[in-house]
C-alpha positions in Angstrom: 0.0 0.0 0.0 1.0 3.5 -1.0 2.4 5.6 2.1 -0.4 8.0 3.3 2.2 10.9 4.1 1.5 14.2 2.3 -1.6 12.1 0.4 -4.1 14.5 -0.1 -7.3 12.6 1.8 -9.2 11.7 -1.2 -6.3 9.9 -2.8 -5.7 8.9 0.3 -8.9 7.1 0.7 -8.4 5.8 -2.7 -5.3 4.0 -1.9 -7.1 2.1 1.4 -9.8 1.2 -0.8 -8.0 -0.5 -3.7 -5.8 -2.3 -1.1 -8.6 -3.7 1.0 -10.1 -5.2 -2.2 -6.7 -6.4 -3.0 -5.9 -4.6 -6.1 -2.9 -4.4 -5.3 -1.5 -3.5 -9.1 -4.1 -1.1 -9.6 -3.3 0.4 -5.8 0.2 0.4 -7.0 -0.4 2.1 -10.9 -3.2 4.2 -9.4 -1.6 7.9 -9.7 0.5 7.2 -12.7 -2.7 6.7 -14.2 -4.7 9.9 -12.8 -1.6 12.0 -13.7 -1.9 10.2 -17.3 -5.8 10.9 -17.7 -5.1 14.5 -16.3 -2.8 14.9 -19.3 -4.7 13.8 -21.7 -8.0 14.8 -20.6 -9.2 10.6 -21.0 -12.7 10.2 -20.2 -13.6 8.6 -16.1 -14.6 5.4 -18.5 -10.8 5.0 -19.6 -9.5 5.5 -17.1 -11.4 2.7 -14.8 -11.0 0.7 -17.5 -7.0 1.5 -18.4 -6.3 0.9 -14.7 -8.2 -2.6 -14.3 -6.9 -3.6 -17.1 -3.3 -2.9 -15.8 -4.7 -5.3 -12.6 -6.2 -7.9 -14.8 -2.9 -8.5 -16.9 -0.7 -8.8 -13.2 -3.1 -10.8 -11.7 -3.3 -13.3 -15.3 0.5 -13.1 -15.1 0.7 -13.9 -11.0 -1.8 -17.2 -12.2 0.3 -18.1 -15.1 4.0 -18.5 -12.8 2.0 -20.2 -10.4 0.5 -22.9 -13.1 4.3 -22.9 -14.5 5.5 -23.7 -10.8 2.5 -26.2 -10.4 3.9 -27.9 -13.7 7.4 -28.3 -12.0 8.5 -27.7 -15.5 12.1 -27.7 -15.9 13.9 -23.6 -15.5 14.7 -21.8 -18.8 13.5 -24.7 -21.5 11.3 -23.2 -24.0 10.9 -23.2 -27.2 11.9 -19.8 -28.0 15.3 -20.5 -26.4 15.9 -24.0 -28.6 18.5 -23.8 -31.2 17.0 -25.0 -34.3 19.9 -24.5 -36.6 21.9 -26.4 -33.8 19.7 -29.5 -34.6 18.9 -29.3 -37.8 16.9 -33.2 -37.8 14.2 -31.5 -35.7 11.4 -29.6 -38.1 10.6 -26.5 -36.7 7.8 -26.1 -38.7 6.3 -29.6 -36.8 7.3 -28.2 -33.5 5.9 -25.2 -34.2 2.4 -27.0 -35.4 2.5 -28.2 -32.4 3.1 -25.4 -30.3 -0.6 -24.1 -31.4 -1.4 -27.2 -29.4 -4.1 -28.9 -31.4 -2.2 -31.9 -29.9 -3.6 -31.0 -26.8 -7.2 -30.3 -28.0 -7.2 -33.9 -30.0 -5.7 -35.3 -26.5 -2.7 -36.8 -29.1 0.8 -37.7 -27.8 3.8 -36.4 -28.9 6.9 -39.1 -28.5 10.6 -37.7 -28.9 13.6 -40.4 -29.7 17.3 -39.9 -29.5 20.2 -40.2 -27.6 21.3 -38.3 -24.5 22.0 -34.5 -24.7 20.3 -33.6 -28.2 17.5 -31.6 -26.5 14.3 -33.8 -25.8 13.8 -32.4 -23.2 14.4 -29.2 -23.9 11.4 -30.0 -26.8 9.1 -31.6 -24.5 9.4 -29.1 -21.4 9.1 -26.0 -24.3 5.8 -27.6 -25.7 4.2 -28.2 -22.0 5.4 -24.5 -21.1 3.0 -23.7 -24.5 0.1 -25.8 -23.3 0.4 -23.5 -19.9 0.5 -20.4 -21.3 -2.8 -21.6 -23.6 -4.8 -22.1 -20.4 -3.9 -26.0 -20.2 -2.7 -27.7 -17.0 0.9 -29.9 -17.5 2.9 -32.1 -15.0 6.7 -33.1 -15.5 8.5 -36.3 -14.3 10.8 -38.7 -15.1 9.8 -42.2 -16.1 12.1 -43.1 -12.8 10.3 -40.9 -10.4 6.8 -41.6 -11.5 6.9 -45.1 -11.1 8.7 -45.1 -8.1 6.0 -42.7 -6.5 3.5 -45.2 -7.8 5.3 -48.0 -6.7 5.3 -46.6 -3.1 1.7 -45.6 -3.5 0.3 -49.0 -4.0 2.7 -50.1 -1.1 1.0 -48.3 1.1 -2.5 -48.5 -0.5 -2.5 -44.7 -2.1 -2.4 -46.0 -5.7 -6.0 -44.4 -7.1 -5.3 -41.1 -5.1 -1.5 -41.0 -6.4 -2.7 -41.9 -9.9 -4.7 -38.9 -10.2 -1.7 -37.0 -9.9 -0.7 -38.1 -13.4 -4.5 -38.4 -14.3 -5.7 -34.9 -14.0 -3.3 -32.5 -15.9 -4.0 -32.3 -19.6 -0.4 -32.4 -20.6 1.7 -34.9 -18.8 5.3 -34.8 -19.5 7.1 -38.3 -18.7 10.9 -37.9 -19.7 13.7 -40.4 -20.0 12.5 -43.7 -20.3 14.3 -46.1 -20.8 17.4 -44.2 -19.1 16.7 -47.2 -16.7 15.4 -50.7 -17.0 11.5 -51.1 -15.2 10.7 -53.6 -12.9 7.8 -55.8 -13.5 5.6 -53.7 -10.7 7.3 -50.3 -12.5 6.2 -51.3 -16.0 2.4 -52.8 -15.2 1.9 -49.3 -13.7 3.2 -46.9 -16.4 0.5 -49.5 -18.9 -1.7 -48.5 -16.5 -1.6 -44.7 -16.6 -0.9 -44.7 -20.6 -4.0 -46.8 -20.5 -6.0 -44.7 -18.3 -5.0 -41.5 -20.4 -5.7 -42.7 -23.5 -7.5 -40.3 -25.9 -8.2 -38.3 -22.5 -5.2 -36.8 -22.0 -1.7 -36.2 -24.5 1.6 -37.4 -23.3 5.0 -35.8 -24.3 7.5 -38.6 -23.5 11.1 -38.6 -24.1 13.3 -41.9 -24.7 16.7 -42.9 -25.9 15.2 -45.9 -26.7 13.9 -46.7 -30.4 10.6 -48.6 -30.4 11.6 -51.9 -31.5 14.1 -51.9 -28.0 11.4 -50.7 -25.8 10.7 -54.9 -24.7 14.3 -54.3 -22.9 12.7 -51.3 -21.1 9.7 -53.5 -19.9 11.4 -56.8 -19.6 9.6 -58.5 -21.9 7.6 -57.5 -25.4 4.1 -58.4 -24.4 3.2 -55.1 -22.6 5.6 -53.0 -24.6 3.7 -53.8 -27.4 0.6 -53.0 -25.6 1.5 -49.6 -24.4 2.8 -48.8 -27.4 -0.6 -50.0 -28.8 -2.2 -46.7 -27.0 0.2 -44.6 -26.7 1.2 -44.8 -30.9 -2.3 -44.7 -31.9 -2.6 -40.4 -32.0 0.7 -39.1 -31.8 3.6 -37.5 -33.5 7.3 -39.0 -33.7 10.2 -37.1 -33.7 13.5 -38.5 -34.1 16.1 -35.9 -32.8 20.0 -36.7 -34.1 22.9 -34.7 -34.4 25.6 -33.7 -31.5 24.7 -33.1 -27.7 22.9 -29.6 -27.5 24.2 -29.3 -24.1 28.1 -29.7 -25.1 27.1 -26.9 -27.8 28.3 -23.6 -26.5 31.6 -25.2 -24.7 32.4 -27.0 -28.5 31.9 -23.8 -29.8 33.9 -21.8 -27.8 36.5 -24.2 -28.1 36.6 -25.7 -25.1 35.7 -29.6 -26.5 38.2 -30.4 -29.0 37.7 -34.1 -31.3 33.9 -35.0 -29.6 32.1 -37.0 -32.1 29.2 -36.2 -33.3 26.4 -38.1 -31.6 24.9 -41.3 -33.1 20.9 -41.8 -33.8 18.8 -44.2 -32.1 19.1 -47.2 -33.4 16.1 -48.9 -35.9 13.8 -45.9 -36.5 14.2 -44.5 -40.2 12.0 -41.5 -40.0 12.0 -38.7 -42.7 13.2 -35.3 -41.9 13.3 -36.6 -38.4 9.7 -36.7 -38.0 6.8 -39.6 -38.4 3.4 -39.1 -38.0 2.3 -42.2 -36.4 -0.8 -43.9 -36.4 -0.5 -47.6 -35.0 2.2 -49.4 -34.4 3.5 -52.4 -32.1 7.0 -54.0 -31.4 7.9 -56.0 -34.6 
C-alpha cells in the first residue's frame, strides 16, 4: 500500500480502498494513471477501464507463474530459447504446429527419440510451457520418479489417489524412459496410466530408446507392445539426431576439441526426423 504521508485525503482514501479489495497492481499504478488521464483529458470510462486492465494482466500473469511452478517444469527450456539451426533433424515447422497445441485439444501424444543430450527435453518441457500459457494444466516427471512414487503408493495403498496425480493434468510430461530398466511392478503401472489416459489426455515422452528396443525397457515384449498400442495410436514422432545440444556452447567456444558427433537411435528411419504415427506395435 501507498504511504499515506502528504496524500491528499481523497487519494488517500483511494489507496485504502484498492488495497482492501486487493488490487494491489491497480493500488500500486493508481496515480500514474490519474496523472496520465489529467494529461490527456481521457474520459472517467478509460481511465477505470486503463487501470483494471493494468490489474487484470498482473493478476493473469501472477496465475500463469503459479501454473508454470505447479507444472514443476524444468527452468529456462522453452521453445523460444531451442536452437533449431543447432539440430537441424528436428522440423521447426512440426514443433511449431505443435506449439498451437491442437495436440492437446485432440488429446494426441507427442513421442521424442534420440540419444542423451540432443534436446528432448528441452522439446518436451518447451511444448508443456506452451500448453500452460494456452490455459492447459501440465505435470513433469521422469519415467524413474513416476513409477517409483507409484510404486510406493500402491505399497502403502494410495495408488487411485497418487494416480490422479498423473491423471488430471491435460499435458503430462514423462521424460527419460528407458534411461533405466523397469521392474515388472514399475512397468504394469506406467501401462496403466498410458492406459488410463488414453485419448483423455496427451503425453509428451522422451526416450533414448527406439521402439523396436522398448521390450528391454519393460522386460519383456508383451506389454511394450501393448503400451505402445495406446500410446502410438494419435501421436507424433520425432527423431532428434545430431551432436549433444548441451556440449554446444563449450564445443563452440572451443573448449571440447575431437567430440564425435552423436549417433541416432538405433532402428527408426523417420523422414526429416519426423513420423506421423498412427498404430504401431513392437515388430
Amino acid at each position: 500500500m501507498t504511504s499515506s504521508v502528504d496524500l491528499p485525503p481523497l487519494l488517500e482514501r483511494l489507496h485504502t480502498q484498492l488495497h482492501d479489495l486487493a488490487l494491489h497492481e491497480a493500488d500500486a499504478l493508481v496515480e500514474s494513471h490519474l496523472e496520465r488521464a489529467a494529461r490527456e483529458g481521457s474520459t472517467y470510462a478509460a481511465f477505470l477501464g486503463g487501470l483494471l486492465q493494468d490489474e487484470l494482466g498482473a493478476r493473469g500473469q501472477r496465475a500463469l507463474s503459479m501454473r508454470m511452478q505447479l507444472a514443476g517444469l524444468p527452468r529456462g527450456k522453452t521453445l523460444s530459447n531451442f536452437d533449431f539451426a543447432f539440430q537441424p533433424s528436428v522440423d521447426e515447422r512440426v514443433v511449431r504446429e505443435l506449439a498451437t497445441l491442437r495436440f492437446v485439444h485432440e488429446a494426441s501424444n507427442v513421442i521424442l527419440l534420440g540419444p542423451p543430450g540432443v534436446g528432448k527435453t528441452h522439446v518436451a518441457a518447451g511444448l508443456a510451457a506452451e500448453a500452460v500459457r494456452g490455459g492447459f494444466s501440465a505435470y513433469f516427471t521422469t519415467a524413474h520418479d513416476l513409477t517409483s512414487t507409484l510404486g510406493r503408493s500402491a505399497r502403502e495403498g494410495k495408488l487411485e489417489s497418487r494416480m490422479k496425480t498423473y491423471l488430471r493434468p491435460r499435458v503430462l510430461v514423462i521424460d527419460e524412459v528407458g534411461y533405466l530398466p523397469l521392474d515388472e511392478v514399475g512397468a504394469n503401472l506406467l501401462f496403466q496410466l498410458i492406459s488410463a489416459r488414453y485419448e483423455k489426455g496427451s503425453v509428451i515422452l522422451t526416450s533414448n530408446k527406439s521402439y523396436g528396443q522398448w521390450g528391454s525397457i519393460f522386460g519383456e515384449t508383451t506389454i511394450a507392445a501393448a503400451l505402445l498400442d495406446r500410446l502410438l495410436h494419435h501421436s507424433t514422432t520425432l527423431n532428434i539426431r545430431g551432436e549433444s545440444y548441451r556440449l554446444k556452447d563449450r564445443k563452440r567456444s572451443g573448449l571440447l576439441t575431437g567430440v564425435a558427433p552423436v549417433a541416432p537411435v538405433a532402428g527408426e528411419e523417420v523422414s526429416s526426423g519426423v513420423s506421423k504415427v498412427t498404430q504401431r506395435s513392437l515388430e
